[in-house]
Phi, psi and omega in degrees: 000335191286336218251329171283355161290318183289305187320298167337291185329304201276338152266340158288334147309320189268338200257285159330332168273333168302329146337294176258356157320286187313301196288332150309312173281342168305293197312303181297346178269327179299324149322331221269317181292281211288090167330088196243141189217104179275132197263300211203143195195103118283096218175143135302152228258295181312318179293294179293351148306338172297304188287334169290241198008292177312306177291311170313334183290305206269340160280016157272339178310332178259163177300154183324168187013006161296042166299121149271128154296321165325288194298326180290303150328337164264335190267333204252303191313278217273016155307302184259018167263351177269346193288290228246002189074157185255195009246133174241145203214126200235135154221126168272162182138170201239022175245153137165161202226161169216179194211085200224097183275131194264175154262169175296101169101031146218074164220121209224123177241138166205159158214161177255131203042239164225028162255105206299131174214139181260093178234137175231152149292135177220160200281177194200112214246136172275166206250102180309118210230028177297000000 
């Protein structure tokens, strides 16, 4: 009986990976029209569909070789400190290098075209007044 518990396991292990294969490549053909490339992600699927989107509007928004980086970054921080509460944080570009503690299921590194975009969450401590 030990041997047909294992056997389950070890097919039910291979049908779950098989699962999520799939469902990695579904994610990645939804990406590939905004051409979006996830670097590094602790985040829900709703939320970094939120941060593509936004972000693909306001970088079609500028003029041709123009990137403000500023401006993309201030449009996706306060989308989502106004979506998701705050505090949130962006950094745009198409150089940059980081180091950063996140809160849980808000960390999204991605980029678009070839410009590199960082949006994180951080805990937001009230400010003790004794």
């Amino acid at each position: 009986m030990e041997e047909a518990e294992k056997e389950l396991e070890r097919r039910s292990k291979f049908l779950n990976s098989l699962i999520q294969k799939k469902k990695a490549i579904e994610q990645q053909g939804q990406h590939d029209s905004l051409n979006v490339r996830v670097r590094a992600c602790d985040m829900p699927l709703p939320l970094q569909k939120h941060a593509f989107h936004c972000a693909r509007d306001h970088l079609d928004s500028m003029p041709a070789k123009k990137l403000d980086s500023k401006l993309v970054a201030l449009a996706l921080k306060k989308e989502f400190d106004s979506t998701y509460g705050p505090a949130w944080h962006c950094i745009v570009g198409t150089s940059f290098g980081s180091y950063v503690t996140h809160s849980h299921g808000g960390f999204l590194y991605f980029s678009i075209d070839k410009v590199s975009i960082l949006l994180f969450k951080t805990a937001v401590q009230p400010l003790d007044h004794s």
